[in-house]
C-alpha positions as a Markdown table, in Angstrom:
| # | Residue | x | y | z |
|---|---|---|---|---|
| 1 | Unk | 71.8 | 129.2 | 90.8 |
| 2 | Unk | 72.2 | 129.1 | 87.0 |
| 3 | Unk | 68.6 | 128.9 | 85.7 |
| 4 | Unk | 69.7 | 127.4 | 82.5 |
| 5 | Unk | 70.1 | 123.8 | 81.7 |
| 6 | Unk | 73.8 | 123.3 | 82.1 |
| 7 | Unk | 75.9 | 120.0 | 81.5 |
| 8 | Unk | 76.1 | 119.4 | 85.5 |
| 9 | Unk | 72.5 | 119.5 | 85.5 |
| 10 | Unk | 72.4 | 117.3 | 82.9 |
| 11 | Unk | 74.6 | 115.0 | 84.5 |
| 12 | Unk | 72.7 | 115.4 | 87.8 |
| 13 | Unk | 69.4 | 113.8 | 86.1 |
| 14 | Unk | 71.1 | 110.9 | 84.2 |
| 15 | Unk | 72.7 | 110.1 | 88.0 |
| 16 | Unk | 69.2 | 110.4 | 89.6 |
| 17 | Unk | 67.9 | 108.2 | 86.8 |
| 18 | Unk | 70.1 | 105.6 | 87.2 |
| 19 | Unk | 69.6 | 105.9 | 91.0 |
| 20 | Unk | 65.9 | 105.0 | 90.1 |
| 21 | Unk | 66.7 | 102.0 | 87.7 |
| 22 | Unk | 69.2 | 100.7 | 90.5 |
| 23 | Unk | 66.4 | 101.0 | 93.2 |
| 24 | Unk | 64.2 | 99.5 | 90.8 |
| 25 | Unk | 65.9 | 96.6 | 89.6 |
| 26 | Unk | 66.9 | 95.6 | 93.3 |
| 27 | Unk | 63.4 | 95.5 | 94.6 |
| 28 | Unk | 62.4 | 93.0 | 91.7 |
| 29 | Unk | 65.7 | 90.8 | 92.8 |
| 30 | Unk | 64.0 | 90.3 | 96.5 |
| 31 | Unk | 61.1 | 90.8 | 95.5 |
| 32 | Unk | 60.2 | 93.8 | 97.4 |
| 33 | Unk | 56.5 | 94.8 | 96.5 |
| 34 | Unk | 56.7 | 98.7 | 95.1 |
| 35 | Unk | 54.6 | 101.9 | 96.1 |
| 36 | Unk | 51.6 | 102.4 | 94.4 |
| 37 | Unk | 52.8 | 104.8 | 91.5 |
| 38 | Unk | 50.8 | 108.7 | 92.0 |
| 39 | Unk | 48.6 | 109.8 | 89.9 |
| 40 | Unk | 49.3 | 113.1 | 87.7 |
| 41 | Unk | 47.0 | 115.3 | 87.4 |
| 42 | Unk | 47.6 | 118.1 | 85.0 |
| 43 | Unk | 45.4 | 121.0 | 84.5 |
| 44 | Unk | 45.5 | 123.1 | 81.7 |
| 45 | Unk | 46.0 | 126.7 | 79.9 |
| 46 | Unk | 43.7 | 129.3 | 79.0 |
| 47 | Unk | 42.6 | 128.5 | 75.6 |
| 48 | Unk | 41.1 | 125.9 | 73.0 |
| 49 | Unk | 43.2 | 122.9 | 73.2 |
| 50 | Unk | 42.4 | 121.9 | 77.1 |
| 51 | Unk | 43.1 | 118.6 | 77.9 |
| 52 | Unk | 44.9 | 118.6 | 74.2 |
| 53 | Unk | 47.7 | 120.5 | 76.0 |
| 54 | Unk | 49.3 | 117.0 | 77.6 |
| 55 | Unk | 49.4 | 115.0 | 74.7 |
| 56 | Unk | 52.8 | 114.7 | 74.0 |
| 57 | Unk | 53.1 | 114.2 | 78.0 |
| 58 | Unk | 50.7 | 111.2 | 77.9 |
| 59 | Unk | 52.5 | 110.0 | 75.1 |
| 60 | Unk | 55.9 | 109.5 | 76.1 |
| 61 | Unk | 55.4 | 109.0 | 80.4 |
| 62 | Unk | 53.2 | 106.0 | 79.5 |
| 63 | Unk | 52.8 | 103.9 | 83.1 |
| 64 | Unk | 51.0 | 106.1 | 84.5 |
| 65 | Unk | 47.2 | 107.2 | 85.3 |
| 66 | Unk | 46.9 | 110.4 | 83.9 |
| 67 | Unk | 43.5 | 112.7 | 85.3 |
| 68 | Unk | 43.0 | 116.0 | 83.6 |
| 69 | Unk | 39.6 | 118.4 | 84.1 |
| 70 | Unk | 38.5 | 120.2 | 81.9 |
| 71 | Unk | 38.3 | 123.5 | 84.2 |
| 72 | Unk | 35.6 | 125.5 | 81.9 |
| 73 | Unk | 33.3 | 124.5 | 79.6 |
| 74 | Unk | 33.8 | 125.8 | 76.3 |
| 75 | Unk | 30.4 | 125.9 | 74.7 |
| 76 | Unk | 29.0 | 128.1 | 77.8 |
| 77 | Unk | 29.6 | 131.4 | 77.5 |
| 78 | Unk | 28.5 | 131.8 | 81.0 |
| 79 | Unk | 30.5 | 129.7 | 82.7 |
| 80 | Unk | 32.5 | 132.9 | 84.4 |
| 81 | Unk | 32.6 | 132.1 | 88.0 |
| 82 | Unk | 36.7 | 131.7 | 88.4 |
| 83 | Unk | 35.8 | 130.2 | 91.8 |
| 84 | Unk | 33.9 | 127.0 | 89.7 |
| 85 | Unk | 37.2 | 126.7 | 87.9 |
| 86 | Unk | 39.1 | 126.3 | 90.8 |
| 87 | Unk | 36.4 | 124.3 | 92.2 |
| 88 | Unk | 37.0 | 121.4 | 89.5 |
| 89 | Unk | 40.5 | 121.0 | 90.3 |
| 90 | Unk | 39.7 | 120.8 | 93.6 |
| 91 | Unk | 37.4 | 118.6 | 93.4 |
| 92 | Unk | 39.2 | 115.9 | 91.3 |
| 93 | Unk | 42.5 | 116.2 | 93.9 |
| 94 | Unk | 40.0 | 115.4 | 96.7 |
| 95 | Unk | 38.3 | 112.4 | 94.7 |
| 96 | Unk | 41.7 | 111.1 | 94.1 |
| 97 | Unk | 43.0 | 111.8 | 97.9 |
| 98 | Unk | 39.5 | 109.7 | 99.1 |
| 99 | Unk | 40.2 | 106.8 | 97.5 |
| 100 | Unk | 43.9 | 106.9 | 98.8 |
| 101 | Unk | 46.3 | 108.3 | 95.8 |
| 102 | Unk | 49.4 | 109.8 | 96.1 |
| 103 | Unk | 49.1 | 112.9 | 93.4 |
| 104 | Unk | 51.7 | 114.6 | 90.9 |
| 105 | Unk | 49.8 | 117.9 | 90.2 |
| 106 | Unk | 51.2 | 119.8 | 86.4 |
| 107 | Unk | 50.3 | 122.9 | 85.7 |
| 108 | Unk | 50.6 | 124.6 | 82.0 |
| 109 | Unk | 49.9 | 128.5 | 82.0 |
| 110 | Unk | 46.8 | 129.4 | 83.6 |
| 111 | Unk | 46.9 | 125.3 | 84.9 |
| 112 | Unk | 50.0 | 125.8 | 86.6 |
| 113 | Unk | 48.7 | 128.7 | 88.6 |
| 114 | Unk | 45.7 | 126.5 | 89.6 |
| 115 | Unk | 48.1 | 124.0 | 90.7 |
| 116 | Unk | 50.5 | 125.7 | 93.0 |
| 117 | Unk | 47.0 | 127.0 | 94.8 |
| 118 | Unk | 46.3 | 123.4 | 94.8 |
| 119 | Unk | 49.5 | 122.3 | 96.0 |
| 120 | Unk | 48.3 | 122.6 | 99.7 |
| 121 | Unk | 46.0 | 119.9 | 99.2 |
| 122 | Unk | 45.8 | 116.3 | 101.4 |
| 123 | Unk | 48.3 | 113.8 | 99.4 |
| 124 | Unk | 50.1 | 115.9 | 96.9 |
| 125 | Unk | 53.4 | 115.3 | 96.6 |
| 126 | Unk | 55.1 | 117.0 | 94.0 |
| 127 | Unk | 54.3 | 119.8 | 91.9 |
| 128 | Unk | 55.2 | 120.8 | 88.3 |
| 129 | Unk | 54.8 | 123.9 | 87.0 |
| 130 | Unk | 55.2 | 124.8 | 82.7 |
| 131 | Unk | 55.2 | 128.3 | 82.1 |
| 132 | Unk | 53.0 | 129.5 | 84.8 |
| 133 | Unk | 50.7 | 132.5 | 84.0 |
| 134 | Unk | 51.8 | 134.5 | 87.1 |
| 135 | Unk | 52.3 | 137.6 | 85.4 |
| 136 | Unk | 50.2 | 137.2 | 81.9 |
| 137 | Unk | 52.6 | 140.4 | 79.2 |
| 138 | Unk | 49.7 | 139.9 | 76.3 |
| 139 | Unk | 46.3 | 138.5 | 76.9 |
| 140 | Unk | 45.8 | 138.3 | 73.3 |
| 141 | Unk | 48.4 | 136.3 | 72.7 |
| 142 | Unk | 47.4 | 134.3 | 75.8 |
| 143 | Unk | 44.1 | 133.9 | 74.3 |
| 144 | Unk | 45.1 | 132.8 | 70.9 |
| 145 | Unk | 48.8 | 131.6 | 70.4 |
| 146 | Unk | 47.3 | 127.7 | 71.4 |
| 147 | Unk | 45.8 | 127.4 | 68.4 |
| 148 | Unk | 48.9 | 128.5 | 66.5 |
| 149 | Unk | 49.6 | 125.4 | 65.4 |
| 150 | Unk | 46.6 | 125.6 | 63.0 |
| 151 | Unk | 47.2 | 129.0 | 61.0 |
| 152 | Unk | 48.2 | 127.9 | 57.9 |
| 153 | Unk | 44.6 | 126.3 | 58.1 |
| 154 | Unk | 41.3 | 127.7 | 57.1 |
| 155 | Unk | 39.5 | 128.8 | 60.3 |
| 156 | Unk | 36.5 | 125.9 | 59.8 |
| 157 | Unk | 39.2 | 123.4 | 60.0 |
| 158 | Unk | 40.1 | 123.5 | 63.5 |
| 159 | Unk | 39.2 | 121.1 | 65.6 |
| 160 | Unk | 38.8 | 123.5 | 69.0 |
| 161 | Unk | 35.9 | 126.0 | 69.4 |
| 162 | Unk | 36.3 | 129.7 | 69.8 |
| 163 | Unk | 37.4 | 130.9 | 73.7 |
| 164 | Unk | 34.4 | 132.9 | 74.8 |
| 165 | Unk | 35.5 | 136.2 | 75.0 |
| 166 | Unk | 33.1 | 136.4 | 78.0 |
| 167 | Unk | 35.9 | 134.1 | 79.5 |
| 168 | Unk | 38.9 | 137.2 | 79.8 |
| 169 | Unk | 37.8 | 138.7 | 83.3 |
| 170 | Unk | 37.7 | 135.5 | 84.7 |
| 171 | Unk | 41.3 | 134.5 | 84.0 |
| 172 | Unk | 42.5 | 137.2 | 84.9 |
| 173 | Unk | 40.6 | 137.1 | 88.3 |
| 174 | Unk | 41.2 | 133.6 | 89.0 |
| 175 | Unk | 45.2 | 134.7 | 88.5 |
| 176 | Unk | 45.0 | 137.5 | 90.7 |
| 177 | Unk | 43.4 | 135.8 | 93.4 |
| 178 | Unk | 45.4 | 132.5 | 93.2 |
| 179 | Unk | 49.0 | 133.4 | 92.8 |
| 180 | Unk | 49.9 | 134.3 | 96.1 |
| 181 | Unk | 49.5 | 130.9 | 97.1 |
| 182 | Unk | 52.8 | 130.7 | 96.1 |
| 183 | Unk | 54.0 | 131.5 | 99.4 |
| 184 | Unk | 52.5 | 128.0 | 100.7 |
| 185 | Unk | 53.6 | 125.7 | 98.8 |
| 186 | Unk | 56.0 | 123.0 | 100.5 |
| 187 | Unk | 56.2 | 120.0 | 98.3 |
| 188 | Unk | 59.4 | 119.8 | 95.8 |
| 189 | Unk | 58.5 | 122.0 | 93.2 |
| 190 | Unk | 59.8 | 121.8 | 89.1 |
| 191 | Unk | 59.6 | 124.8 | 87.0 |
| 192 | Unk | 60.0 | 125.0 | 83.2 |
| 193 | Unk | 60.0 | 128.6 | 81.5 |
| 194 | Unk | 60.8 | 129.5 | 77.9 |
| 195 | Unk | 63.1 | 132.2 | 77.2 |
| 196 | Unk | 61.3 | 133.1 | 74.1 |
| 197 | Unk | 57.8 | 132.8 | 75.7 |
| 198 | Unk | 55.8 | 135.7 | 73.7 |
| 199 | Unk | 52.9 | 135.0 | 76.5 |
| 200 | Unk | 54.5 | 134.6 | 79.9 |
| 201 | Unk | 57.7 | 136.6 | 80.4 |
| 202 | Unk | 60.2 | 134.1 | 82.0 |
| 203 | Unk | 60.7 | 137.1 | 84.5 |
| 204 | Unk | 57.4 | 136.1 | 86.3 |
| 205 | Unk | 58.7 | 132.4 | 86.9 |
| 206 | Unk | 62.0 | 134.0 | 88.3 |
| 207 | Unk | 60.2 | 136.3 | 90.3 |
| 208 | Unk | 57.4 | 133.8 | 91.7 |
| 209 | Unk | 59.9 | 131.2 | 92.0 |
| 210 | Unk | 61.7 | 133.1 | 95.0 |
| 211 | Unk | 58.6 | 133.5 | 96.6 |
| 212 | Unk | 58.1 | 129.3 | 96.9 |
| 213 | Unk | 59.3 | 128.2 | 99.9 |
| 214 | Unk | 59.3 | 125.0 | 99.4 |
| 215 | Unk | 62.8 | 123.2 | 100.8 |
| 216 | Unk | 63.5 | 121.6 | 97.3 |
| 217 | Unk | 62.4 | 123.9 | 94.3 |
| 218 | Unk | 64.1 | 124.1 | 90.7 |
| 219 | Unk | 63.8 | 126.3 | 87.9 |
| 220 | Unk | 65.1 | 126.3 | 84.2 |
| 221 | Unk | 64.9 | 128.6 | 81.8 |
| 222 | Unk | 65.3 | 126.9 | 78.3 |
| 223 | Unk | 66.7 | 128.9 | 75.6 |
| 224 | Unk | 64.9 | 129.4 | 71.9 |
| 225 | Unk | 61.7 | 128.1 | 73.7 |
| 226 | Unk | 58.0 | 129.7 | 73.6 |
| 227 | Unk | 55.3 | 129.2 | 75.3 |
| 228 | Unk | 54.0 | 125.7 | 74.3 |
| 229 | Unk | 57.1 | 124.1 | 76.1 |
| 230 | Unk | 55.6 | 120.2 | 75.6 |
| 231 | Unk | 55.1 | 120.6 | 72.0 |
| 232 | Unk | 58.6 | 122.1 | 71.1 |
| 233 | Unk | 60.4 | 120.3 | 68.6 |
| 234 | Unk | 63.6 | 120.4 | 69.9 |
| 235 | Unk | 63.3 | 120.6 | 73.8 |
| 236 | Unk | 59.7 | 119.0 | 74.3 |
| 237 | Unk | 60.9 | 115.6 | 74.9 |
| 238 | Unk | 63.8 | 116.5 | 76.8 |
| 239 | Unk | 61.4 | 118.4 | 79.0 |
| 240 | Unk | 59.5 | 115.7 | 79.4 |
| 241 | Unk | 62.4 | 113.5 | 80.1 |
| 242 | Unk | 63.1 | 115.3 | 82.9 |
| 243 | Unk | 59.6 | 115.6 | 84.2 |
| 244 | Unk | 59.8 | 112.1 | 84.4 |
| 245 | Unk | 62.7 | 111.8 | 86.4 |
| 246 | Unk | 61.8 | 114.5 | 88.9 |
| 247 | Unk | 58.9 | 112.2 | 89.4 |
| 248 | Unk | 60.1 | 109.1 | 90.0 |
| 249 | Unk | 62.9 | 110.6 | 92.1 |
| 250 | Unk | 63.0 | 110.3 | 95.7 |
| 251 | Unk | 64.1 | 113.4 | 97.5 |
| 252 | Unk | 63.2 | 115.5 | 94.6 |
């Protein structure tokens, strides 16, 4: 397939909106009572900004209950079991699947790995994934780049506290123990990568994306993009766009 975003594409997702507006508009005519719309949960990178990560997600896909963990806590330095990480995301997709909901799990980084070993789990139905942290090429950069944003800023302005250093080992153990559960993941699966990611080589996406079996799986690799795909100022909201219509699709 071509892993770019090509017009065809393009014209594929304004069909598959219009599919959903059509769908839409003729259950209000006969007043057919819709589903219950999922809930997406997103979980986040390795770094500072945490639950900061989805702003510009929460800002534009705006009927819908959004549920993100914080999967660390900052201020403890000793907060390095990688199993309690993966242990709050759990946790919130059971809550969630208790009480009934139909779940949209989003992953960014370090989250998205979390999420495709997640993916298994009772009532998810879709799973996005933003430059996934299979395959990490600079930790450093890992650890640091999400507070880019803020370097022409003093240091005691940010608003995010320093990553523990303590913290390293266990990303890089929850990554090496979750990633091959890849190879189980069934729902339809969306993949976003940046060509220009200085973090995550788009090579890992390509390579783990082979590995999903899941019947219905895309992946796109966006030119002139980094890491921070959501917050791009040029493709962010056309990301985002199509996040939202992968969700609301059926059949996708």
């Amino acid at each position: 397939m071509n892993d770019q975003l090509t017009k065809q594409e393009l014209i594929l997702l304004n069909n598959m909106n219009q599919v959903y507006l059509e769908r839409s508009n003729t259950m209000k005519l006969f007043n057919i009572k819709q589903k219950e719309k999922p809930v997406i949960v997103c979980f986040h990178g390795f770094g500072r900004r945490q639950k900061d990560e989805f702003l510009q997600l929460q800002k534009i896909i705006k009927d819908y209950e959004f549920v993100i963990p914080d999967l660390y806590n900052i201020e403890d330095e000793t907060d390095t079991d990688w199993t309690n990480w993966i242990n709050r995301a759990e946790s919130t997709i059971n809550n969630l699947a208790s009480e009934g909901k139909k779940i949209i799990l989003v992953g960014f980084s370090m989250g998205g790995v979390i999420a495709s070993y997640c993916a298994t789990k009772p009532n998810v139905e879709k799973l996005i994934l933003l430059a996934p942290a299979f395959e990490y090429v600079n930790f450093n950069n890992a650890t640091d780049f999400v507070t880019s944003f803020f370097e022409k800023k003093e240091k005691d302005e940010s608003p995010y506290p320093e990553l523990p250093s303590s913290f390293t080992m266990t990303f890089t153990n929850l990554v090496n123990n979750c990633r091959p559960a890849v190879e189980d993941i069934q729902v339809p699966t969306l993949i976003f990568h940046g060509l220009e990611d200085e973090v995550i080589h788009y090579s890992s996406s390509r390579k783990f994306y082979k590995k999903i079996p899941a019947p219905i799986k895309h992946l796109y690799l966006i030119e002139d993009v980094h890491h921070r795909i959501l917050d791009d100022l040029q493709h962010g909201e056309f990301t985002i766009n199509c996040i939202q219509t992968f969700i609301q699709s059926r059949g996708c």
